[in-house]
C-alpha positions as CSV (number, residue, x, y, z in Angstrom):
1,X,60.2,72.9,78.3
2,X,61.1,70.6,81.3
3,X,61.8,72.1,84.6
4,X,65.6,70.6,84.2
5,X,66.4,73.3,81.8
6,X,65.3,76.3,83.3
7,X,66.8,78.7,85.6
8,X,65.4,79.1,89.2
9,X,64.9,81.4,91.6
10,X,63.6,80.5,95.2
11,X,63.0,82.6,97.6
12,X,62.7,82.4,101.7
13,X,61.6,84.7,104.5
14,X,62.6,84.1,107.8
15,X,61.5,86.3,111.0
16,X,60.1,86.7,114.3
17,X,56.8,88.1,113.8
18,X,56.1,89.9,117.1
19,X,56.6,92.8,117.9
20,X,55.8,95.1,120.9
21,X,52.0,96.5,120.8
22,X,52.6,98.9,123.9
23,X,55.7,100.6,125.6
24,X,57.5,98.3,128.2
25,X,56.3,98.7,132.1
26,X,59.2,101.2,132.7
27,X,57.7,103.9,129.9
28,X,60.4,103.3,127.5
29,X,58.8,104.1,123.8
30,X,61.3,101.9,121.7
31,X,61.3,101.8,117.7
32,X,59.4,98.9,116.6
33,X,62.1,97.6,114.2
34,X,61.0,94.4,111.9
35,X,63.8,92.5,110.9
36,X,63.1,89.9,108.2
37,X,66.1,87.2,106.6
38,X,65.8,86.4,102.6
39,X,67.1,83.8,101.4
40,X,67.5,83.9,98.1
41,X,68.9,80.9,95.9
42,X,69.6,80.6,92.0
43,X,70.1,77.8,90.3
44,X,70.9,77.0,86.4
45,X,70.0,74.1,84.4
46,X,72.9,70.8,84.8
47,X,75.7,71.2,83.3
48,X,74.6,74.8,81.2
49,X,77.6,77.1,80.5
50,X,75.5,79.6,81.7
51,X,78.0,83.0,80.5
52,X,77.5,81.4,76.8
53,X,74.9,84.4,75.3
54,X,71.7,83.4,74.2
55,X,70.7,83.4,70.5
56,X,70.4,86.9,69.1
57,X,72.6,88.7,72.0
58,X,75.8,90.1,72.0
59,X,79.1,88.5,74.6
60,X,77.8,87.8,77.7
61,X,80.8,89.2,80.0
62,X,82.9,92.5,79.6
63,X,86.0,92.1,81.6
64,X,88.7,95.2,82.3
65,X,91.2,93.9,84.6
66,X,93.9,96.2,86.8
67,X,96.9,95.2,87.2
68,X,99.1,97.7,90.1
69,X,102.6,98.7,88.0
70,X,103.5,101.3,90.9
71,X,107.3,101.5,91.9
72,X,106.2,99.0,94.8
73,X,105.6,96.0,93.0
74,X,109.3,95.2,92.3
75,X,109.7,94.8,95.7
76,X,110.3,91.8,95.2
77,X,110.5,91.5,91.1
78,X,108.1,88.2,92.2
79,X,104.9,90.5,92.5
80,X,105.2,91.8,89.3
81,X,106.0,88.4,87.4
82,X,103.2,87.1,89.3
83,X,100.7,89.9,88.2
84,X,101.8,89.3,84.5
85,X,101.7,85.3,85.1
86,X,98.1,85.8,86.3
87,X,96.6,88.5,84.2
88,X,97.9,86.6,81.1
89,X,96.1,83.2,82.3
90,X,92.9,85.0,82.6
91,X,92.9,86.8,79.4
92,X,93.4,83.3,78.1
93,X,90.3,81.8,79.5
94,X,88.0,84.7,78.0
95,X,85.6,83.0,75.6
96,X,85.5,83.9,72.1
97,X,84.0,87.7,71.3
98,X,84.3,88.5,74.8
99,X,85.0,92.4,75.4
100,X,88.3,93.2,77.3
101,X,90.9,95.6,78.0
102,X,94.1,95.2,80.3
103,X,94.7,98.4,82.6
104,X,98.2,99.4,84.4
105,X,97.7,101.5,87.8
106,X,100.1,104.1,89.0
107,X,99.5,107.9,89.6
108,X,97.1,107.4,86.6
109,X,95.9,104.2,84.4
110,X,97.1,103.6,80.7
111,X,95.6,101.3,78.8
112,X,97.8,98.3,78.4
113,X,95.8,96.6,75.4
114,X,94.1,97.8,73.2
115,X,96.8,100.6,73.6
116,X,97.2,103.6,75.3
117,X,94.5,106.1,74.6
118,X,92.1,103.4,73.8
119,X,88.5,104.3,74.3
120,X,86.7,100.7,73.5
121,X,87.5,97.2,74.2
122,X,89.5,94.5,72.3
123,X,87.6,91.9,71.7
124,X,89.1,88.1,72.6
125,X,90.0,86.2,69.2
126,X,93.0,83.7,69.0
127,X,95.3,86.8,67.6
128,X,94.3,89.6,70.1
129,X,94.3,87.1,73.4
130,X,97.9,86.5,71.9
131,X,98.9,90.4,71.4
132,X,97.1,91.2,75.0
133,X,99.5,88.7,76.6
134,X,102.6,90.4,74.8
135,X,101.8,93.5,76.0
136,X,101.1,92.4,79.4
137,X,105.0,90.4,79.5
138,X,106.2,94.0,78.3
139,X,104.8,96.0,81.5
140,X,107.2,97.4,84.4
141,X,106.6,99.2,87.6
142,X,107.3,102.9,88.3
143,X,105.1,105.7,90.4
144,X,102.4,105.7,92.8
145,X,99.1,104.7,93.7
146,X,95.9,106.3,93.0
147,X,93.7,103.6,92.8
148,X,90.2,106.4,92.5
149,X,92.3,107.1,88.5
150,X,92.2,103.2,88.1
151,X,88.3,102.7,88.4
152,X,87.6,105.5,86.8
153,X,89.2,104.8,84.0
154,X,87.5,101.3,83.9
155,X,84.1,102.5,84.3
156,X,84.5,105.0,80.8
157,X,85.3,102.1,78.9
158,X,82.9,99.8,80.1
159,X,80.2,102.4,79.8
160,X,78.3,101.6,77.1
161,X,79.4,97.9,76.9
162,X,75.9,95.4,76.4
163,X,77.4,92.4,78.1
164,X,75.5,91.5,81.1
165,X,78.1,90.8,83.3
166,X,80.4,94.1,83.3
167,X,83.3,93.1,85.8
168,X,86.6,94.4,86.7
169,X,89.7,92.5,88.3
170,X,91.9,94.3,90.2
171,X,95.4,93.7,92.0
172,X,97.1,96.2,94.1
173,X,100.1,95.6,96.6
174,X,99.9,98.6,98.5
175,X,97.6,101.8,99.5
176,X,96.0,104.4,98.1
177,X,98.8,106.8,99.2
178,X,98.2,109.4,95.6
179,X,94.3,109.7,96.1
180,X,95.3,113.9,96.3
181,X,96.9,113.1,92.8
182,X,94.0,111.7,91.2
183,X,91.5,113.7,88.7
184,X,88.8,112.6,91.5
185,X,89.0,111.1,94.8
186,X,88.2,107.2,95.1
187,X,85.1,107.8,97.0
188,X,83.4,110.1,94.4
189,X,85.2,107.5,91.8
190,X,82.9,104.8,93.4
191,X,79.7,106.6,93.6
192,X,79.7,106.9,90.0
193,X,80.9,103.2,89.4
194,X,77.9,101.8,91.6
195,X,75.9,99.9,89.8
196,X,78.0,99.9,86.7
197,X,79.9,97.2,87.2
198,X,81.0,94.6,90.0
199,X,84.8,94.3,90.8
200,X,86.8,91.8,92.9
201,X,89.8,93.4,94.6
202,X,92.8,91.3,95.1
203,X,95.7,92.3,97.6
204,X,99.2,90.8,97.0
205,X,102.7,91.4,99.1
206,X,102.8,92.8,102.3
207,X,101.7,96.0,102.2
208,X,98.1,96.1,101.0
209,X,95.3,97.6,103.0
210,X,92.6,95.1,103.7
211,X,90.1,97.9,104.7
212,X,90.6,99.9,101.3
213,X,90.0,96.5,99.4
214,X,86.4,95.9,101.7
215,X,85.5,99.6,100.9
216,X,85.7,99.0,97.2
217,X,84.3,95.4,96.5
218,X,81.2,96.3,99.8
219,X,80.0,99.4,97.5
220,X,81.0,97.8,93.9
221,X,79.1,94.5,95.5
222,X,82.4,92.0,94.7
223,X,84.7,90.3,96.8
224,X,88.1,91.2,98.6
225,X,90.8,88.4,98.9
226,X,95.0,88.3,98.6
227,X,97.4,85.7,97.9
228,X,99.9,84.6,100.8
229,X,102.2,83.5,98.6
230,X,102.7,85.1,94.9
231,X,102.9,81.4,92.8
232,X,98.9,81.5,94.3
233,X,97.7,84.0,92.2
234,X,97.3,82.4,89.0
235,X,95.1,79.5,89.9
236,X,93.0,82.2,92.1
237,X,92.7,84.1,88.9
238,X,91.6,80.8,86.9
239,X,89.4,80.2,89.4
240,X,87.5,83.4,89.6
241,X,87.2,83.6,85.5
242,X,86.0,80.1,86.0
243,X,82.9,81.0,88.6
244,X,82.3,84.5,85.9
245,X,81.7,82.4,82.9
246,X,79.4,80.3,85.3
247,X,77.2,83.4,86.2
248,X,73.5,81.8,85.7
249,X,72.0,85.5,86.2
250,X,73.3,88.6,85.8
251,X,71.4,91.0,87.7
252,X,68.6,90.7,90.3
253,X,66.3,92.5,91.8
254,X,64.6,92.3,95.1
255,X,61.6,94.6,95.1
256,X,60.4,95.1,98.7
257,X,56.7,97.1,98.7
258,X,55.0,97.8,102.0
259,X,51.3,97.5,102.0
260,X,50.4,98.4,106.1
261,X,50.4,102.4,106.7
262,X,53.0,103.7,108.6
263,X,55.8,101.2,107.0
264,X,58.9,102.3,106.2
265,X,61.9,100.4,104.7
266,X,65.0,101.3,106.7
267,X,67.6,99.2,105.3
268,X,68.3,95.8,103.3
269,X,71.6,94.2,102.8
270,X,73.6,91.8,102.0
271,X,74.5,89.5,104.8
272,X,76.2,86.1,103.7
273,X,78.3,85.4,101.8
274,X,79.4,89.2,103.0
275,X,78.4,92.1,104.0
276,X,77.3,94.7,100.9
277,X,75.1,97.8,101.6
278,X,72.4,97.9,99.2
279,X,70.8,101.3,98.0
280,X,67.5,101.7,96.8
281,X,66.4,102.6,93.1
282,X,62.9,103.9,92.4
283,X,60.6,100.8,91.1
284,X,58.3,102.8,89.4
285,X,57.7,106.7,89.4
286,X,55.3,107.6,92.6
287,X,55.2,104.2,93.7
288,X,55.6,102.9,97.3
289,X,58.1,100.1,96.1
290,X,61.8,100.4,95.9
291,X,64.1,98.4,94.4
292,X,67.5,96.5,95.5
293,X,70.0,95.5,92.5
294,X,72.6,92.5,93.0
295,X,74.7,91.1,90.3
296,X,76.4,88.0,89.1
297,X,74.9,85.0,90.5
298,X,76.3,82.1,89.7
299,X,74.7,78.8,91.1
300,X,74.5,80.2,95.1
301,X,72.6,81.1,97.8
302,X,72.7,84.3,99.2
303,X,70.5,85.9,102.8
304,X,69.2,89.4,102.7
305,X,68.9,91.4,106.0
306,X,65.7,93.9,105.7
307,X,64.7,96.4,108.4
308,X,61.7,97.7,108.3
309,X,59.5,99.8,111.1
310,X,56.2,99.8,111.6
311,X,53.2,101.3,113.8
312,X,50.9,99.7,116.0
313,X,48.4,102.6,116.4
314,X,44.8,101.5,115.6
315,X,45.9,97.5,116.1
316,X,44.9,94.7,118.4
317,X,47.3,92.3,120.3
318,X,47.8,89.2,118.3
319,X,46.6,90.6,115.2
320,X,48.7,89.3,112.2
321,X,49.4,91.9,109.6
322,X,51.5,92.1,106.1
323,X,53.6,94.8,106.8
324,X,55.4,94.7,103.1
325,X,55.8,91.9,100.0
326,X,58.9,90.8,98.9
327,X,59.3,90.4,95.4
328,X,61.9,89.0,93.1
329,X,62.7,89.9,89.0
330,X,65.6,88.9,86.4
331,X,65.4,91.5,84.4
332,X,66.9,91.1,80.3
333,X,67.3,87.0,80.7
334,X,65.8,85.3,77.7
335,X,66.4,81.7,78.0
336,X,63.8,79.7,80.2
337,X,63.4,81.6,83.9
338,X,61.3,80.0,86.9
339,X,60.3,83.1,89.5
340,X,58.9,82.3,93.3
341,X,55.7,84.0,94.2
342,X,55.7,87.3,96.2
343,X,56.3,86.6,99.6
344,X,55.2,88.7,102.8
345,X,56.7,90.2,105.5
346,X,54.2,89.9,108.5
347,X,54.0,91.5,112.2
348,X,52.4,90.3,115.1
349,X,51.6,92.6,117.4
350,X,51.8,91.4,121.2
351,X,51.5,92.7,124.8
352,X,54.1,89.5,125.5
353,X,57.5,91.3,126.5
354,X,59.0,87.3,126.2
355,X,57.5,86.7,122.7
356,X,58.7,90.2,121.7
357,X,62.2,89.9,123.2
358,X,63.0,86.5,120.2
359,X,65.2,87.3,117.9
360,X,65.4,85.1,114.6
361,X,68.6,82.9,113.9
362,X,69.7,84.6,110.9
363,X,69.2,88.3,112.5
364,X,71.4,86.9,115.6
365,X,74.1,84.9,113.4
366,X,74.4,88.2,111.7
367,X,75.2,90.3,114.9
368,X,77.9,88.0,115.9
369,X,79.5,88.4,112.7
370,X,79.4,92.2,113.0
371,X,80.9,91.6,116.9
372,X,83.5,89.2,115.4
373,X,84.7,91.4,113.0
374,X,84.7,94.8,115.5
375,X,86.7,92.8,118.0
376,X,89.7,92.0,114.9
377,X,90.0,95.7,114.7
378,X,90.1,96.7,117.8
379,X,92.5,93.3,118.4
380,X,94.6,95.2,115.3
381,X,94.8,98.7,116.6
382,X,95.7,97.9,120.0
383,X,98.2,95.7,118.5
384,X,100.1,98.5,116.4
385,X,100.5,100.4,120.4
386,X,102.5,97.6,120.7
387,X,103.2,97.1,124.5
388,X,101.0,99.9,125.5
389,X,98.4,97.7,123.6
390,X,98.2,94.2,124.4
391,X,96.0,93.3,127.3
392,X,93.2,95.0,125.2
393,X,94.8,93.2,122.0
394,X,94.5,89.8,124.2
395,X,91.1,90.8,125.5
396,X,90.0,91.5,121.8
397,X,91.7,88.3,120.3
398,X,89.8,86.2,122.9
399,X,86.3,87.7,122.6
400,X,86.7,87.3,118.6
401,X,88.0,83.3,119.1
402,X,84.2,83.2,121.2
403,X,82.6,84.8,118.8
404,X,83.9,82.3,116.1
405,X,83.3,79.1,118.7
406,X,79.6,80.6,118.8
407,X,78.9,81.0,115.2
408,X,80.6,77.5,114.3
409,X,82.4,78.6,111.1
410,X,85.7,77.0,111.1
411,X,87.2,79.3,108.6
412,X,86.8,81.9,111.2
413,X,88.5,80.1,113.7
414,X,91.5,78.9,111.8
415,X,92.2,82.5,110.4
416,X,92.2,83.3,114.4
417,X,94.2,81.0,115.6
418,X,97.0,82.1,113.0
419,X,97.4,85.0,115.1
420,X,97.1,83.3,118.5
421,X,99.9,82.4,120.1
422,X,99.0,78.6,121.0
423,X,96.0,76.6,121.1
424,X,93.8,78.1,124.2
425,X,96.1,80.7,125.4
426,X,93.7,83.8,123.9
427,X,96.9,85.9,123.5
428,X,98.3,87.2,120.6
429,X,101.4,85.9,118.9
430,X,104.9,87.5,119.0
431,X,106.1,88.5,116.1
432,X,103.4,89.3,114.3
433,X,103.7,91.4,110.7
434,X,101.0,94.0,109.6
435,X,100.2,91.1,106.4
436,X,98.9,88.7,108.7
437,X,96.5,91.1,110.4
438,X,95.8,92.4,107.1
439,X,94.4,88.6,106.1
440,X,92.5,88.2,109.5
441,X,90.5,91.2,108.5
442,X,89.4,90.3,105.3
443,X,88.6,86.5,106.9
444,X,86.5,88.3,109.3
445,X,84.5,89.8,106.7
446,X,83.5,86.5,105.2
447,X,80.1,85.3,106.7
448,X,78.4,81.8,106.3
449,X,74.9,80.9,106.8
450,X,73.1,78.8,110.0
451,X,72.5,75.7,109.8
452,X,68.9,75.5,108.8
453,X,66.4,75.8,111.4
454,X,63.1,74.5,112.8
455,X,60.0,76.9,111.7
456,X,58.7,76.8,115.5
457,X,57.4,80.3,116.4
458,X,59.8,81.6,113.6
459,X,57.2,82.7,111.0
460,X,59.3,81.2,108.2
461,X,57.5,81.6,104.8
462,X,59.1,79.2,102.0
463,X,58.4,79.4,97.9
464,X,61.4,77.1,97.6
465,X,64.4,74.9,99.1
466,X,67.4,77.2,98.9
467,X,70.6,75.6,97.1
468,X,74.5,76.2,97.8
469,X,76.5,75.9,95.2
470,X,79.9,77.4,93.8
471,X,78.7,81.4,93.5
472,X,79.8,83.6,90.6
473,X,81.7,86.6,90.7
474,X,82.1,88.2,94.3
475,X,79.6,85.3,96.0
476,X,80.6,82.4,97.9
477,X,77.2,80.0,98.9
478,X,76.8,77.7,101.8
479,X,74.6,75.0,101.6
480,X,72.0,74.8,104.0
481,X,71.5,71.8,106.5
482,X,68.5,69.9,107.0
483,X,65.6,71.4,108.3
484,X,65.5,71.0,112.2
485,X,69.2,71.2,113.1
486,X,70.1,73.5,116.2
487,X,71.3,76.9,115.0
488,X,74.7,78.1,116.7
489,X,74.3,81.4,117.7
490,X,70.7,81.6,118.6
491,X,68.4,82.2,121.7
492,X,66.8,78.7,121.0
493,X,69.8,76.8,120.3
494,X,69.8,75.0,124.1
495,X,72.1,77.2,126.0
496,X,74.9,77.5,124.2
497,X,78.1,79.8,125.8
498,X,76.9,83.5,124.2
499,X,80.2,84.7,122.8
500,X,79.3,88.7,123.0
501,X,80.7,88.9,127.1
502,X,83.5,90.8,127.8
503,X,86.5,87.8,127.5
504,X,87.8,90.7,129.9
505,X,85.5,90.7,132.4
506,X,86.2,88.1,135.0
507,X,82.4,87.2,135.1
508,X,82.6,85.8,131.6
509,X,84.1,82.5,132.5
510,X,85.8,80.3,129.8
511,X,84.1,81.6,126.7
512,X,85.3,79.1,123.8
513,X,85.9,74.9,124.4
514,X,89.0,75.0,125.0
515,X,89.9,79.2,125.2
516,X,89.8,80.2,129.0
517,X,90.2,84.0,128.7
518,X,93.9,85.1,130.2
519,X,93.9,85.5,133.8
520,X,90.3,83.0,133.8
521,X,89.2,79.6,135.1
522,X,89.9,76.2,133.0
523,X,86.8,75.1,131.1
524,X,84.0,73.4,133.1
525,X,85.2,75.7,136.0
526,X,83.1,78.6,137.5
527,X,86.2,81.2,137.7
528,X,86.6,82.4,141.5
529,X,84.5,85.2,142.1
530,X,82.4,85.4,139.1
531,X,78.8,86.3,139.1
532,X,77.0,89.9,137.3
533,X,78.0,92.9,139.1
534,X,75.7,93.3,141.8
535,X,74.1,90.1,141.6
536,X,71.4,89.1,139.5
537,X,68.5,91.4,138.8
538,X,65.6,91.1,140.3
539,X,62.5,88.8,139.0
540,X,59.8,91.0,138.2
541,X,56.0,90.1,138.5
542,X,55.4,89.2,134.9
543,X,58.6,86.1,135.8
544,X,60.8,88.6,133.4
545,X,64.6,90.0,134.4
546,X,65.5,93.0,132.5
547,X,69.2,93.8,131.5
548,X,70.1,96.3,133.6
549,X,72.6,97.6,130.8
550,X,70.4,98.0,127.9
551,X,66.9,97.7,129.3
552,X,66.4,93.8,127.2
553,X,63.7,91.6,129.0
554,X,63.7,88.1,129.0
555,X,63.0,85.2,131.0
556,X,64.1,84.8,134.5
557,X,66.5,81.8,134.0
558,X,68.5,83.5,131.7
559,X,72.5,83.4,132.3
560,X,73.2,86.2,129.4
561,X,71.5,89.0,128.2
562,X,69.8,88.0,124.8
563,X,69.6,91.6,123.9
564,X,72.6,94.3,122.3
565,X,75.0,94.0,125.4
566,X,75.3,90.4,125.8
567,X,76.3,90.6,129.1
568,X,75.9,87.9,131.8
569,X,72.9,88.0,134.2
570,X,73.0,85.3,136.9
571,X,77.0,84.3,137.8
572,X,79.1,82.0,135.6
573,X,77.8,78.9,134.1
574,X,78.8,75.8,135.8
């Protein structure tokens, strides 16, 4: 067996290792939070159909997909014909013995094909494909919306389906405005379908709710997206079947077992190519290990944000430590598999305020995102006040256009400045319609990695080069740059403009290349009166400033607070 034709798995940690040995001069008793980046990567053999089942196993996908036949969707007739257009395509690209049904949505869900009152699959041969598509050309629209009925229904029939990749698609154009209707509520719905399968939630129209879509693919770990135009959502439906059939592993585990007493795991996630809570499953009765499952991986890379906290008592400063090992396992995979070695996740404990003040790239980059994606909403609800709103709508749009200039992700920025009004204005465009805000949202939600970085002082174990690649269901990858390029969006990355100060606050100064705040000076301009409030704080004996805001310490030439604030320090930048 060659290493050409296996499967692999790599797997990097990235984190500051120091952490605070002793409470800071003022008394403050902080929790000593670990934060660690994986980066995980999959990659299958060239040019292996990787969804094609291995000998001796049953079809390697079972697919339900949803298609929204409330009252709404002929309004205009082009939603509908578009849901048909598209459902049809991708019941044609479903390989041969592959398990499927075709769901209709209103107050309840019917089973389009098989039929109604169906409680197991069809399974795709050149006559059913053919009699799912007639049924699908047959459907109209009437009713509500109950989209907790939908699910549910999908997760009894793909119960006690084998197929490895379990997967629902589902279209909606509007809200879930029946959940009182509904058998069950759409939270207790999803509960019970974590874990059971992965669905991608599409939005199409102009009256979908982006939120309601990012609360159903976050805890059923797919991906939320819409069509601006309804002749899209065919090829967006060919292409999603396309990246399922590519899945290269179905389900993966990250195992995470501290070994240090006084460890605990506080949280892992997933962080690029979104954000996706992950919850913990038991890894072995009485053990100290728990267990994280993700699904459908296609050829990608994917980072993991994991918290831990840990407990200095009894250690010395500088001491090194293995606070937990990171472990990785493909469970049910029979063709060739290549794992990485455990990994660890260290600590270094130091009486350095500086050294314990760093925060790694990837922990950063994340922040941003989440500060990005707060300052849309706000931007959005201040908007729907509509006069009474739109200084802090401008204020909001501007911070989140700094934010996106910071991180470097171009995708960002160009969903932004859809809703600006002109190039470097920072206001928000007249005649705006709740669609286009509805789009913004779910842009913000999509993250990308950092460029890669140097390993100085970053404690960066490696078991393998990460690789992008075209993800599988829910997943978008990046690829990763080469080793030693600056990293946007970190405290080491030279002084770039930190995008978390208030666009409002005069003190911030022009905050994107380009984007002086409303009411602020032109770039390369210190704005007329700028400066911290009450100058800059003091230089204490150890050549440390602290935030006055939220207590961070760091050195005495900084412009910006490096810590949750973000605030600026010493006057505007010249």
């Amino acid at each position: 067996m060659t290493v050409a034709e296996e499967t692999e798995v790599t797997l990097e940690v990235g984190q500051r290792t120091e952490l605070p040995a002793l409470p800071d001069p003022a008394g403050h008793h902080r929790e000593r939070e670990m934060h660690a980046i994986l980066e995980i990567g999959v990659r299958g053999p060239a040019g292996a159909p990787h969804a094609t089942p291995a000998p001796g196993t049953g079809p390697a996908l079972a697919e339900v997909l949803i298609v929204d036949t409330s009252r709404s969707m002929l309004h205009p007739p082009a939603k509908l014909h578009a849901a048909k257009d598209a459902t049809a395509a991708a019941v044609r690209m479903l390989p041969f013995g592959t398990a499927f049904a075709v769901l209709a949505g209103r107050f309840d869900a019917t089973v389009v094909h098989p039929g109604p009152g169906s409680q197991v699959l069809a399974v795709a041969r050149p006559g059913e494909r053919e009699a799912a598509e007639r049924a699908v050309r047959l459907l109209d629209a009437d009713g509500g919306t109950a989209i907790g009925a939908w699910l549910d229904l999908a997760r009894r029939l793909l119960k006690d389906q084998p197929a490895p990749v379990k997967h629902v698609l589902l279209l909606t154009d509007g809200r879930n405005e029946h959940d009182h209707r509904s058998h069950r509520p759409l939270q207790s719905v999803l509960d019970a379908c974590a874990g059971q399968f992965v669905c991608d939630a599409w939005g199409i129209g102009d009256d979908w709710d982006a939120e309601l879509l990012l609360a159903i693919t976050r805890r059923l770990h797919g991906r939320a997206r819409a069509v601006r135009r309804e002749s899209e959502l065919t090829a967006a439906y060919e292409e999603l079947i396309a990246g399922l059939l590519g899945t290269a592993v179905p389900e993966l585990r990250i195992r995470l077992t501290p070994t240090t007493p006084g460890t605990v795991i506080r949280q892992v996630k997933q962080v690029v190519p979104n954000e996706q809570e992950l919850r913990p499953v038991p890894a072995s009765p009485g053990g100290r290990a728990a267990e994280y499952v993700t699904r459908a991986w296609g050829d990608e890379v994917r980072h993991f944000q994991v918290v831990l906290t840990a407990d200095p008592t009894g250690r010395e400063s500088g001491e090194e430590l293995q606070l937990a090992a990171v472990e990785i396992d493909v469970p049910g995979v029979r063709r060739p598999l290549r794992l990485p070695p455990p990994r660890p996740i260290l600590v270094r404990w130091t009486d350095d305020p500086l050294d314990a003040s760093r925060q790694h790239p990837g922990v950063r980059r994340h922040e941003l995102y989440q500060r990005a994606s707060a300052a849309v909403a706000q931007a959005y609800r201040a908007w729907l006040r509509g006069a009474d709103g739109r200084e802090t709508a401008d204020r909001e749009l501007a911070r989140a256009l700094a934010l996106a200039a910071e991180l470097g992700d171009a995708q960002l920025l160009g969903a932004l400045r859809l809703i600006e009004s002109a190039p470097g204005t920072g206001r928000i465009r007249p005649g705006l319609k709740d669609v286009d805000w509805q789009h913004l949202i779910l842009s913000s939600a999509l993250t990308t990695p950092p460029e890669r970085y140097s390993g100085e002082g970053g404690g960066r174990a490696s078991s393998g080069a990460g690789r992008g690649g075209v993800g599988g269901a829910g997943s978008a990858a990046g690829v990763p740059e080469p080793v030693g390029a600056a990293v946007p969006g970190s405290r080491d990355d030279g002084g770039a403009v930190p995008a978390d100060a208030d666009p409002g606050d005069p003190a911030a100064g022009d905050l994107v290349p380009g984007h002086a705040a409303p009411g602020h000076a032109a770039p390369g301009h210190a704005a007329p009166g700028s400066g911290s409030p009450g100058g800059a704080p003091p230089v204490r004996p150890d050549g440390l400033i602290e935030c006055p805001d939220c207590r961070w310490l760091g050195p005495a030439d900084s412009l910006y607070c490096g810590g949750d604030c973000g605030r600026l320090l010493r006057g505007a930048p010249a």
